[in-house]
N, C-alpha and C positions, 0 to 999 in steps of 0.2 A: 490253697492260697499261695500265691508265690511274691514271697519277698521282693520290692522295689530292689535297682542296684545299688541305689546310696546306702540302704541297709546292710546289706553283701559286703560292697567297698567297706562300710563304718567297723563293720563285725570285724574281718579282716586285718585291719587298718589296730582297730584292738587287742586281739590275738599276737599279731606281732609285736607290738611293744611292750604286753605281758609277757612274752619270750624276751623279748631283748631285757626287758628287767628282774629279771628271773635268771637268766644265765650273767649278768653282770654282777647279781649278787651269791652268783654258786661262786665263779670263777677269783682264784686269787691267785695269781702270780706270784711265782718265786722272786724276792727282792734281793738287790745283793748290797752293800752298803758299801763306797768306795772313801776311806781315810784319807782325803787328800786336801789338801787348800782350797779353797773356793778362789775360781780364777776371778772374782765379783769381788775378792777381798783389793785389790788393787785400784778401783774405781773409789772415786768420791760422789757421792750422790747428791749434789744439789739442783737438783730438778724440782722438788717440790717447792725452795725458794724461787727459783726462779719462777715457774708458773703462776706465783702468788703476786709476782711482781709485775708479770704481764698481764692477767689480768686485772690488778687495780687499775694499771695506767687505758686497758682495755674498754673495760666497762667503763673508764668516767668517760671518756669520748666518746663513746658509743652512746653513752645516757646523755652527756652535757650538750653536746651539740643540738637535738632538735630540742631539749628546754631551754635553751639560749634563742633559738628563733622566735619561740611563743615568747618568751621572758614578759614582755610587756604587756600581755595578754592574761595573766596567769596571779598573779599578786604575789601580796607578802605571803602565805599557806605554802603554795609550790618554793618559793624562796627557801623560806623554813626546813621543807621537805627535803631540795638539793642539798642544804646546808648537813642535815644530818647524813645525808648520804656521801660527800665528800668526809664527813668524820671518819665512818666506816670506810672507806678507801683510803684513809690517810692511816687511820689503824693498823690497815694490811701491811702497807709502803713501810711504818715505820717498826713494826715487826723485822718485817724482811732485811729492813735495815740495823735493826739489832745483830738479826742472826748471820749479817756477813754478804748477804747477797749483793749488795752495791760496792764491794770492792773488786776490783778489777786485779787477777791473777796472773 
């Protein structure tokens, strides 16, 4: 009986990444440990404010605009429902605004 090729290929295909995982976990590199400042200690990181900020203001136009064209179609439930969800983005906003991000540097 002879083995289809996708069998062949699959075997193959197997074999090698038991070798590559097998020698990733023989292999360990000599580490060498450099005492020095981290050039990253001069950086201020407020990216993750910011990103909190873009997307509250992101999502609500993204969300508000096509509920704003049904609006009249939709009732007091979808009302309800934006209402809680402008909470939750105002939460984010005034987060952010706690932690410094709407002042300009």
């Amino acid at each position: 009986m002879i083995p289809s090729a996708y069998a062949v290929v699959g075997l193959l295909s197997l074999i090698a990444t038991a070798a590559a995982l097998l020698l990733a976990a023989v292999y360990h590199p000599p580490v060498e440990v450099e005492l020095r400042d981290s050039a990253w200690a001069q950086y201020r990181f407020g990216f993750p404010v910011y990103a909190l900020i873009f997307l509250s203001f992101d999502m609500e136009m993204i969300f508000m605009y096509p509920w704003a064209v049904v609006f009249a179609n939709l009732g007091l439930e979808a009302f309800l429902d934006m209402l809680v969800f402008i909470a939750i983005l105002s939460a984010g906003i005034t987060y952010a605004w706690k932690m410094g991000g709407l002042e300009w540097e």
